[in-house]
NUROKOL-210732 format. One record per residue (C-alpha): x, y, z. Coordinates in steps of 0.1 Angstrom, whole numbers, padded with zeros to 4 digits, always signed. Example, Ala and Ser with C-alpha at 12.3 -4.5 7.8 and 13.67 -1.06 7.14 Angstrom:
<sites>
+0123-0045+0078
+0137-0011+0071
</sites>
This chain:
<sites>
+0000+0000+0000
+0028+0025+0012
+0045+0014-0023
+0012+0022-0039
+0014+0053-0024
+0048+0063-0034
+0050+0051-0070
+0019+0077-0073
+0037+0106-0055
+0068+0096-0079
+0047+0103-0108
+0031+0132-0099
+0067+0149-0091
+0077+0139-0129
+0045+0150-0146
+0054+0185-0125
+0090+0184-0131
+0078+0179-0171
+0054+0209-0169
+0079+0231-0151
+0107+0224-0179
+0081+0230-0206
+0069+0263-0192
+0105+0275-0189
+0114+0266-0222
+0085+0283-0233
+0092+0316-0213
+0131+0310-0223
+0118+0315-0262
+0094+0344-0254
+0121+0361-0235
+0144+0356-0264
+0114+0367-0291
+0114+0400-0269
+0147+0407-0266
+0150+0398-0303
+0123+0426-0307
+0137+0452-0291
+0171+0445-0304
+0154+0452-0337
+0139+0480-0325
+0169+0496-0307
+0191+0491-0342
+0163+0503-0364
+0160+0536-0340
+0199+0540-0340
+0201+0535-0376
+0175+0559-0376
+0192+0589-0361
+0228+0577-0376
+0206+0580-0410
+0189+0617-0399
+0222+0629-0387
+0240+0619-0419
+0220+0636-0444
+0197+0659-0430
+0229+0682-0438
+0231+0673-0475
+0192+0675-0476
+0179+0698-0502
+0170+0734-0491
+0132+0731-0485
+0124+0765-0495
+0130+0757-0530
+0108+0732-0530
+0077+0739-0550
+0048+0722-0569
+0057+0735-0601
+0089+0714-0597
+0066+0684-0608
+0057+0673-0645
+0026+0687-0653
+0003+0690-0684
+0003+0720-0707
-0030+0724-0715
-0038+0742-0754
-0070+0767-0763
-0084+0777-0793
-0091+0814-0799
-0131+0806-0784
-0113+0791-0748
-0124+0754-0752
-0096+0725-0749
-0081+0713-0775
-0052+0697-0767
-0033+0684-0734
+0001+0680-0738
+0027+0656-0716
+0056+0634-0717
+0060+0606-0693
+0034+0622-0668
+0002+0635-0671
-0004+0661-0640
-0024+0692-0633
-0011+0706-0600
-0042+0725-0583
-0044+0734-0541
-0061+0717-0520
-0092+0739-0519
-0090+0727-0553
-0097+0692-0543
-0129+0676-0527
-0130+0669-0486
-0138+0635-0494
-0115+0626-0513
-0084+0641-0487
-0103+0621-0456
-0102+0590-0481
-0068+0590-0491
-0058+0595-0454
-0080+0569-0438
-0069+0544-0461
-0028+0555-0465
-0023+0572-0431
-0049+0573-0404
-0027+0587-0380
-0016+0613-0402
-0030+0638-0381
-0013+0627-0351
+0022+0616-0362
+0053+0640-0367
+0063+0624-0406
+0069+0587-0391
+0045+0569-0375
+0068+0544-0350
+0033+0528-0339
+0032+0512-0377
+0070+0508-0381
+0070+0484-0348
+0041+0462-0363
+0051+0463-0400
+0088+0453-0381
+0068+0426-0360
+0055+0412-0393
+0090+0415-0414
+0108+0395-0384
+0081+0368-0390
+0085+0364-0426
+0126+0379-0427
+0113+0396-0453
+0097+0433-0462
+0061+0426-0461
+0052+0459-0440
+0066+0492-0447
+0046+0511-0426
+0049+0542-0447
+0035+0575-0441
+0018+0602-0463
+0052+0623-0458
+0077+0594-0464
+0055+0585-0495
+0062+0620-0505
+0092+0621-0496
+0095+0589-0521
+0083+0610-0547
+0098+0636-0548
+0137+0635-0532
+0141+0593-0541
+0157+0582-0577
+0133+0567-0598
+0154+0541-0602
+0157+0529-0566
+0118+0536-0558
+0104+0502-0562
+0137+0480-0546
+0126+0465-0514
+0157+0479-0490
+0154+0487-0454
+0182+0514-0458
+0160+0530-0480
+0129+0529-0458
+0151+0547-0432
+0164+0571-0453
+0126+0581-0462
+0117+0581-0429
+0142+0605-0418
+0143+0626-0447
+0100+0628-0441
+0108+0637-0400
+0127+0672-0409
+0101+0679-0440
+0077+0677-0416
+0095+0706-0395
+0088+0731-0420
+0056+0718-0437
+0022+0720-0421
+0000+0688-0425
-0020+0706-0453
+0008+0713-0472
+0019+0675-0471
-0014+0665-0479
-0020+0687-0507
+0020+0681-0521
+0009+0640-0515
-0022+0646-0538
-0005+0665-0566
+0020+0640-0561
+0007+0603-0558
+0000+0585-0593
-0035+0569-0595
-0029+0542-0623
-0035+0550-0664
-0005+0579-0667
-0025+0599-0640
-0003+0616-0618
-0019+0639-0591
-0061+0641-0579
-0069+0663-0605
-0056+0644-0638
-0072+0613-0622
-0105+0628-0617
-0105+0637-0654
-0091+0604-0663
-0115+0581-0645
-0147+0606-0642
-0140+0640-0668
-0146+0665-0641
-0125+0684-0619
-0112+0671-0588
-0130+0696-0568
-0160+0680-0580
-0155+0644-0569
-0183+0624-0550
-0179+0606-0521
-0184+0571-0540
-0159+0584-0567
-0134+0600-0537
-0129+0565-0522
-0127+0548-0556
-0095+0566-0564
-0080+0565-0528
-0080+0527-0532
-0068+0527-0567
-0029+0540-0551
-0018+0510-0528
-0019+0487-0561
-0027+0509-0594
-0021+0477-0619
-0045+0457-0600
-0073+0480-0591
-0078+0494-0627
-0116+0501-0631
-0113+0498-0665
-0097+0462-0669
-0114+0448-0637
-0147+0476-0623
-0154+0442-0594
-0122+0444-0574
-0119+0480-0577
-0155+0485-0566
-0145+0463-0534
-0116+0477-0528
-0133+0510-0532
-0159+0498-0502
-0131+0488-0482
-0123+0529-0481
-0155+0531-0474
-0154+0508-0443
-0125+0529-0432
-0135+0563-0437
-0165+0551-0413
-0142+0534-0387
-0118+0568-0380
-0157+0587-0379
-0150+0606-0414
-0184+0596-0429
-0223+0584-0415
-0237+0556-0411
-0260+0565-0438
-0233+0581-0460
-0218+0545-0459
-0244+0528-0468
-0257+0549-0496
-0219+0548-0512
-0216+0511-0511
-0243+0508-0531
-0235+0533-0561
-0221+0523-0592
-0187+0534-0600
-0199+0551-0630
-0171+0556-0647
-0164+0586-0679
-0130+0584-0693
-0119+0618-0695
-0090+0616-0720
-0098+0651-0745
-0109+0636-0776
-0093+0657-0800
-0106+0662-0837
-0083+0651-0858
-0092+0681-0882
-0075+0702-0857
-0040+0678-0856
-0020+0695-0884
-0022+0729-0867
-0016+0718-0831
+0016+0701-0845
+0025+0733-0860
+0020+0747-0826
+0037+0721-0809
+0068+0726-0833
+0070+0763-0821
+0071+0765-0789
+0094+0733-0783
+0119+0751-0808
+0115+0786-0787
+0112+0766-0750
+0118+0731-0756
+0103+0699-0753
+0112+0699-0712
+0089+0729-0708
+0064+0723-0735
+0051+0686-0723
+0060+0691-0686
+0060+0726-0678
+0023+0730-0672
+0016+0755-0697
-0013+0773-0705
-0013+0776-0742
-0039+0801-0762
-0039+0800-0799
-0056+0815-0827
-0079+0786-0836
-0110+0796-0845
-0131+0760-0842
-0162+0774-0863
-0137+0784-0893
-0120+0752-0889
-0147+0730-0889
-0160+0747-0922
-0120+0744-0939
-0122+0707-0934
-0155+0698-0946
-0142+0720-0976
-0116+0698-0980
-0131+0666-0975
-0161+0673-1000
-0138+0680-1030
-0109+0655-1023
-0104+0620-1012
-0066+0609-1010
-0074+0576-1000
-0094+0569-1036
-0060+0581-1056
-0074+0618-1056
-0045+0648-1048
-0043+0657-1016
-0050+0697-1006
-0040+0720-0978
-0058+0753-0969
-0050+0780-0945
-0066+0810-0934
-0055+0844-0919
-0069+0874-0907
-0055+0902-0921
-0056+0927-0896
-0034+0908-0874
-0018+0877-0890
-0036+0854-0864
-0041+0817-0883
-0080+0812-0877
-0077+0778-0895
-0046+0752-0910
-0054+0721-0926
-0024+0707-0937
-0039+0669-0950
-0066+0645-0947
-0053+0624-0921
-0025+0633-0898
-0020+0594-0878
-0015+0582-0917
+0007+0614-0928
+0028+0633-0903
+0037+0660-0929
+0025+0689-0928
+0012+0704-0960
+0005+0739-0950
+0038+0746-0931
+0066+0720-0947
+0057+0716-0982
+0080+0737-1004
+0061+0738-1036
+0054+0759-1073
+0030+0787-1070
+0028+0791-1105
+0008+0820-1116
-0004+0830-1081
+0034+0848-1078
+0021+0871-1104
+0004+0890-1077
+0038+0902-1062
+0049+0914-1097
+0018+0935-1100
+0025+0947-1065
+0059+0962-1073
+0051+0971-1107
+0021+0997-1085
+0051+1006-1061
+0071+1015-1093
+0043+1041-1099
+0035+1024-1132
-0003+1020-1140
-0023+0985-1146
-0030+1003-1181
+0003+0999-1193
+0004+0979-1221
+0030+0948-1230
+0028+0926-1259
+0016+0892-1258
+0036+0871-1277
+0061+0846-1274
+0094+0850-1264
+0130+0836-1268
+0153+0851-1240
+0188+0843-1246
+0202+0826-1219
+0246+0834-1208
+0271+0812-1224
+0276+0776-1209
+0239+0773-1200
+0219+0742-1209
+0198+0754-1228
+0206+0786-1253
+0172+0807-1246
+0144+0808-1217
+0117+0803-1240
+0082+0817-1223
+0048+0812-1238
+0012+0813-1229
-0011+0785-1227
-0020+0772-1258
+0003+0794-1275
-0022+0821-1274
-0004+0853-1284
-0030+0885-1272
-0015+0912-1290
-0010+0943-1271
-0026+0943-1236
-0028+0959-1200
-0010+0947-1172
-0045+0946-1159
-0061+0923-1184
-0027+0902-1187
-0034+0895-1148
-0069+0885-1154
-0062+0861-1183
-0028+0850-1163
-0009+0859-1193
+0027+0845-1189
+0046+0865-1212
+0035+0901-1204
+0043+0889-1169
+0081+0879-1178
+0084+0915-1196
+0077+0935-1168
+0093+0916-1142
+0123+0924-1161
+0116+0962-1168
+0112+0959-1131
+0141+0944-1121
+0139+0909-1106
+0156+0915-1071
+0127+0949-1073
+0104+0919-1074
+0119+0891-1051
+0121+0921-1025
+0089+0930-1028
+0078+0891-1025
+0094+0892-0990
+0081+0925-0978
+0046+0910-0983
+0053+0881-0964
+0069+0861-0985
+0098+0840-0961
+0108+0813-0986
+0142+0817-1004
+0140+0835-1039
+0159+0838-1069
+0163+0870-1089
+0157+0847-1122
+0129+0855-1147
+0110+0822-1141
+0106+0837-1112
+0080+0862-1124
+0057+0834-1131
+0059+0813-1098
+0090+0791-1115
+0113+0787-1082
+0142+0769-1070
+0128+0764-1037
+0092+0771-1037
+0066+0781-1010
+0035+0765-0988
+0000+0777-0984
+0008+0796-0952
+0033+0819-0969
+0008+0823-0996
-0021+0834-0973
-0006+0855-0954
+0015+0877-0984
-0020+0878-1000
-0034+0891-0969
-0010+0920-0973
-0035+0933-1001
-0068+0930-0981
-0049+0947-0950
-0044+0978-0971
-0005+0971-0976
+0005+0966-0943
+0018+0926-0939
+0012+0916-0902
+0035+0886-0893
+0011+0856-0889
+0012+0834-0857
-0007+0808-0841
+0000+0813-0805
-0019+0844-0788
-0002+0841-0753
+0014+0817-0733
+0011+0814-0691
+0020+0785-0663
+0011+0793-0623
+0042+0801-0601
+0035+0800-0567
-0002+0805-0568
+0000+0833-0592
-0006+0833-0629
+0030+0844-0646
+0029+0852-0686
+0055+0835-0707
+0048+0845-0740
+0022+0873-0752
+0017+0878-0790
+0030+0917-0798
+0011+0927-0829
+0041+0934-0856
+0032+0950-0892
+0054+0961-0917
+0046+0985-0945
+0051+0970-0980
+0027+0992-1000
+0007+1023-0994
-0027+1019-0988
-0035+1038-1021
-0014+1010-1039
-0029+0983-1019
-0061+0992-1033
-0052+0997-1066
-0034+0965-1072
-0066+0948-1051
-0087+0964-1082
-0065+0947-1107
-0075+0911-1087
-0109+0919-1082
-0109+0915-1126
-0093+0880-1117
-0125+0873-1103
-0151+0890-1125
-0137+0881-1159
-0104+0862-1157
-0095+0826-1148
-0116+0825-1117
-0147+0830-1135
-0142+0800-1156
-0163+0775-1130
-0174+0799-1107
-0190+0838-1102
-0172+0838-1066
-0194+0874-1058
-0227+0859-1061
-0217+0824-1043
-0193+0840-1010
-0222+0867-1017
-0196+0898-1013
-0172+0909-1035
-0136+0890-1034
-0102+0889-1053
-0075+0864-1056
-0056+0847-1082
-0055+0815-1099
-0019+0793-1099
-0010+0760-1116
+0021+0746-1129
+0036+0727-1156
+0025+0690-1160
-0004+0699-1134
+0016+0689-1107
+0004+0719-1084
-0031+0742-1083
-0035+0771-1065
-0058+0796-1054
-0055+0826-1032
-0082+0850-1027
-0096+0872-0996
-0116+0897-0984
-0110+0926-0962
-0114+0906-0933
-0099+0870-0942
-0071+0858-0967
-0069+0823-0976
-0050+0805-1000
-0058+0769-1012
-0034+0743-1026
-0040+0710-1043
-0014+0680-1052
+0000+0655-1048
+0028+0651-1019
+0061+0638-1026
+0076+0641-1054
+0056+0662-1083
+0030+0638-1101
+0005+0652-1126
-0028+0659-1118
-0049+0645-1154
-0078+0623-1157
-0093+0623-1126
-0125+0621-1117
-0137+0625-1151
-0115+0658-1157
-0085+0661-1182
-0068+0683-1154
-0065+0696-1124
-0059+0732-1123
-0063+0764-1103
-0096+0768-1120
-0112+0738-1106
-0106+0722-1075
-0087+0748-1059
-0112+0768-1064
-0139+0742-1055
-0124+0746-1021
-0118+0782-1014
-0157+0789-1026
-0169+0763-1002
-0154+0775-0975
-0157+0809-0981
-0192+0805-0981
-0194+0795-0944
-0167+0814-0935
-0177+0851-0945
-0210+0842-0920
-0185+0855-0889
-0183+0891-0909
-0203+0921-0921
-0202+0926-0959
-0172+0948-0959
-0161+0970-0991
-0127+0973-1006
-0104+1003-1005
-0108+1024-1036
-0075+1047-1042
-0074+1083-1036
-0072+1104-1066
-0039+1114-1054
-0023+1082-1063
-0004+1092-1094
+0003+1064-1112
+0014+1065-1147
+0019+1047-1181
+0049+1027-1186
+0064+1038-1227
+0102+1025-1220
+0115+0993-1218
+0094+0964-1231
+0062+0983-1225
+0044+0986-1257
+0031+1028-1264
-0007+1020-1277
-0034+1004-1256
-0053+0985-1284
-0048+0948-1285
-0038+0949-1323
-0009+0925-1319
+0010+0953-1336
+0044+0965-1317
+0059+0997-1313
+0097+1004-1312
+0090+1039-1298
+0103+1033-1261
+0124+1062-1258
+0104+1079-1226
+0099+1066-1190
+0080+1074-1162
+0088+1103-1148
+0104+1103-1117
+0102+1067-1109
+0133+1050-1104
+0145+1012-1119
+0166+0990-1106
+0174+0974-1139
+0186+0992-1171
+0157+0990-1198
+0164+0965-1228
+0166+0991-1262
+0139+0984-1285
+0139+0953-1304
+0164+0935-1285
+0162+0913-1250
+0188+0911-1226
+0204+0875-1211
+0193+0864-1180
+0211+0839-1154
+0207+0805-1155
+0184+0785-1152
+0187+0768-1112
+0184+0732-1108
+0154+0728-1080
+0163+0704-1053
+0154+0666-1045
+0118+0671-1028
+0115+0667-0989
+0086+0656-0984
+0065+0620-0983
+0064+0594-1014
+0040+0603-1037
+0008+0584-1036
+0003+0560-1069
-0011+0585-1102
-0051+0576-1097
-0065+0558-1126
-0096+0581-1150
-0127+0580-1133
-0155+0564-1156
-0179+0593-1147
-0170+0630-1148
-0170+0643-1109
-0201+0670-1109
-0187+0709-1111
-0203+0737-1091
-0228+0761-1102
-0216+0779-1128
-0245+0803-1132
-0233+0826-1157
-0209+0807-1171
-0178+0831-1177
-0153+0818-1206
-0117+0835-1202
-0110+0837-1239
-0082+0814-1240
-0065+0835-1210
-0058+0802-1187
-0030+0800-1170
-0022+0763-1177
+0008+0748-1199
+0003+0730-1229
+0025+0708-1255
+0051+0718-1227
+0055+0752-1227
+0056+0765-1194
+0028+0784-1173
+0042+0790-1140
+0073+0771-1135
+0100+0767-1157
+0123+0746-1131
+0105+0716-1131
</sites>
């Protein structure tokens, strides 16, 4: 019994001597856990202040931190105010305050990143002990424990580079670098820095490019619902994409939600009734036209060549052009109706300017800028053919000479200096019509080539190429007698052309054209101009000689080549001049016309290198008569809607212009054919720049210039003839030109002799 008794009491000692071991091998481990802990913690505060005291030195000077130092959107208007372009590189931001951004969505972001943002001083040690608790589990960086601060911090003082790699070096260089920016900074800077900061997932960067990427408004507008959508979307924006996947987004959205309610920033009720919306989602991304493409780029072009492309796609600039979105709606449709470059017709490019200022109200440089990058309007280089003649005219007026004076119409065999090609310049009209004696007047109506070579010369050609420039002409010239007639080396595009021909409506003053009215970006709260458009004119006629040659044009329209198709008065339904262009082998068509208020000029062809324009649509050619002229009416029409009727200039009687009898000039105004070898008197008092060729003889000239490899896109494939001829406009009282067109045939040359 007593053995009984102490084999039990044996037992009992060992099951307590078993429980005791256990319990201090259990308290042994704890104790060791602990001291593990707060080893951890001792070396992660002592790295820590060796980290603060290290760089806090080398920090960078935290007054010249500012939000503009961020990437952010340039924004482009048209002349009306509406967006019509947002421009950005790697980051799309708009930096606003944060009175700029709803409540909700600050209490959202912070109940979900930071709760204790409020309450910490830039590192929050109650997270960094359980995010270390948590690392020491795994022995590896689960937890980060990151602040609002240190995440901006992150963002703005980190290398890219080293952002994403898990370190915890790097995680205590934040943290210290976020404890002295949150000496200076008040919580509501942080916060609003954080939100102009953070990137929210599809290129948004910043509150208010997301809440115009994910819901088109304006981050002061958000909803609560919407606020706590695009707080969740930071911790993970790949996975929370509304877009790709609206289900986890929505529920990580309500786990915002949950929190904002938790930390008392919402109701019950307000819970409740945003768990159950929608997210409702409008993507926000400016949907351009594409009309509008060929003059933003030519926008875009300027201003990176003046700032560069640093400041233009991340320098937040407010950009105001001249785009007017009425007149370039109506320039496109133009367009469109008469060509179709993707059926093997010509391609065309139309530009319009207001005279009074030079502003470009509307560019079309090709039918479809993500297929063709070039831009027709400002980069192609090409013939003007007989649309130069204007320029001549306009000197000839400056010279003092009178439209009346009379040249003969004939062919005409100008010898060329020894060693040239070719042993004369040979000029003719088309269709080898010879006109007898004419005006300068009626020889610009008809487009008469050879009267056009004859006074050019009497002029002087660098008289004429001077001129040419004055008006607005910016293209290299030649002082050669092709010239005359639109034959150069170089050649010219459609903005050139509109804006020297606005010269005429403007009353002879040439206003440098531009597209960009004024530039601005915010600095430090406070709207700072960059760039302000300084109207700039130079004189290049009188107004008195303005008018006059704007008389000789107006006949252009009334009775000359324009009136072939077209009574441009009674369609536009106000009067109008311009002239006609085209250029051997049909390989360019022009027209240029305006009035007082709007200049435009119209080119059609085909890019690349020159291809003729024959058989298309049913017509032998294309020509300046036509579809250039197709164009310019149809627009016109709509355009002249924005204006009053407006009348033209008429000279003063003071204007003394005379009658050219030297040089070439012929002595009788009758069109008899017959010439005159009486050229022994000039104008008097008017002064030449060229000595007059004696009667019966014509002087050399230089050579003839070789015009350069093209620079611009291949030419599209020559169209085969349509089996139907293309309907012509209204033609309602009809309006022959007597032979005057100004087109080659048999291959004499109209307005380019280069070619």
């Amino acid at each position: 019994m007593q053995n009984d008794t102490l084999v039990r009491m044996s037992r009992r000692r060992r099951r307590e001597r078993t429980r005791s071991n256990l319990w201090s091998r259990v308290r042994t481990v704890f104790l060791f856990f602990c001291g593990a802990c707060v080893l951890a913690m001792v070396g992660l505060f002592a790295s820590f202040s060796y980290t603060y005291a290290t760089v806090a030195d080398d920090l960078p000077s935290l007054d010249n931190y500012s939000s503009t130092e961020l990437a952010q959107t340039s924004v482009v208007y048209d002349a009306q105010g509406n967006v019509i372009n947002e421009l950005y590189g790697v980051q799309n931001r708009s930096v606003v305050g944060l009175k700029e951004i709803d409540p909700t969505l600050q209490d959202a972001v912070v109940a979900i990143e930071d709760h204790r943002f409020y309450e910490h001083r830039g590192v929050d040690f109650e997270a960094i002990a359980r995010a270390a608790q948590e690392n020491l589990k795994s022995m590896s960086i689960q937890e980060g424990g990151s602040t609002i601060t240190q995440q901006l911090v992150k963002n703005t003082y980190i290398a890219q580079e080293k952002r994403s790699i898990p370190s915890f070096q790097r995680k205590i260089t934040e943290a210290s670098l976020a404890w002295q920016y949150e000496k200076n900074n008040k919580k509501k800077e942080i916060l609003e820095q954080y939100l102009n900061t953070v990137y929210f997932g599809a290129n948004a960067y910043g509150a208010e490019a997301a809440a115009k990427t994910y819901f088109n408004k304006s981050a002061k507008d958000l909803t609560l619902p919407e606020s706590a959508m695009l707080a969740g979307i930071i911790n993970l924006p790949g996975t929370y994409d509304p877009f790709v996947d609206p289900e986890s987004t929505q529920q990580r959205r309500n786990v915002v939600l949950d929190n904002m309610l938790k930390y008392g920033d919402i109701t019950e009720a307000e819970h409740a009734r945003a768990v159950k919306a929608p997210l409702e989602l409008s993507r926000g991304r400016v949907q351009f036209q594409d009309k509008n493409e060929y003059f933003l780029d030519a926008v875009r072009k300027e201003l990176a060549r003046e700032y560069g492309d640093d400041m233009v796609y991340e320098g937040g600039l407010k950009i105001r052009t001249t785009l007017d979105p009425d007149l370039q709606k109506i320039a496109a449709g133009a367009v469109d109706q008469v060509v179709d470059p993707e059926s093997g017709d010509p391609s065309a490019s139309l530009v319009s300017v207001d005279p009074r200022t030079g502003a470009v109200k509307a560019m079309v440089g090709g039918s479809d800028f993500d297929k063709v990058k070039f831009n027709l309007a400002t980069q192609a280089q090409r013939q003007p053919g007989s649309s130069f003649k204007a320029f001549v005219l306009a000197e000839a007026i400056n010279q003092g000479i009178s439209p009346e004076t009379t040249y003969e119409s004939k062919a005409l065999n100008i010898p060329l200096p020894a060693g040239s090609d070719e042993p004369f310049y040979e000029v003719n009209n088309y269709a080898n019509i010879e006109r007898g004696n004419i005006s300068i007047e009626e020889a610009t109506a008809q487009s008469d080539n050879t009267v056009f070579v004859q006074l050019a010369l009497d002029l002087g050609m660098k008289s004429v190429v001077k001129m040419a420039h004055s008006m607005g002409i910016t293209s290299e010239l030649d002082p050669y007698p092709a010239t005359a007639i639109g034959g150069l080396r170089i050649g010219v595009n459609p903005l050139e052309m509109a804006s020297s021909y606005s010269t005429f409506a403007n009353g002879g003053l040439h206003m440098k054209p531009y597209l960009v009215q004024k530039v601005t970006r915010e600095t430090d709260g406070e709207e700072e101009v960059v760039e302000e458009h300084r109207l700039k004119g130079d004189r290049a006629l009188s107004r008195d000689e303005a008018a006059a040659a704007v008389e000789v044009l107006r006949g252009v329209v009334e009775r000359g080549t324009a009136s072939q198709f077209h009574q441009l008065d009674a369609e536009i339904g106000r009067p109008s001049a311009g002239k006609t262009g085209t250029t051997e082998e049909f390989a360019d068509a022009w027209y240029v016309g305006f009035i007082p208020q709007l200049a435009t000029s119209v080119w059609v062809g085909y890019p690349g290198e020159r291809t003729s324009m024959v058989n298309i649509n049913g017509l032998a050619e294309i020509n300046g008569e036509n579809y250039p002229l197709d164009i310019w009416s149809l627009y016109m029409q709509g355009a002249v809607a924005k204006y009053p009727v407006q009348q033209f200039d008429v000279p003063s009687p003071y204007l003394n212009l005379q009658i050219k009898k030297s040089g070439r000039a012929s002595t009788t105004l009758e069109t008899t054919g017959e010439t005159t070898s009486d050229r022994g008197s000039d104008l008097e008092g008017t002064v030449f720049d060229s000595t007059p060729a004696q009667s019966q003889q014509v002087q050399p000239v230089e050579p003839t210039p070789v015009e350069p490899a093209p620079v611009e896109p291949a030419p599209q494939p020559a169209p085969q003839p349509a089996p139907q001829p293309a309907p012509r406009p209204a033609n309602p009282g009809g309006g022959g030109n007597d032979g005057g067109s100004d087109l080659p045939a048999d291959g004499v040359f109209d307005g380019s002799i280069f070619d």
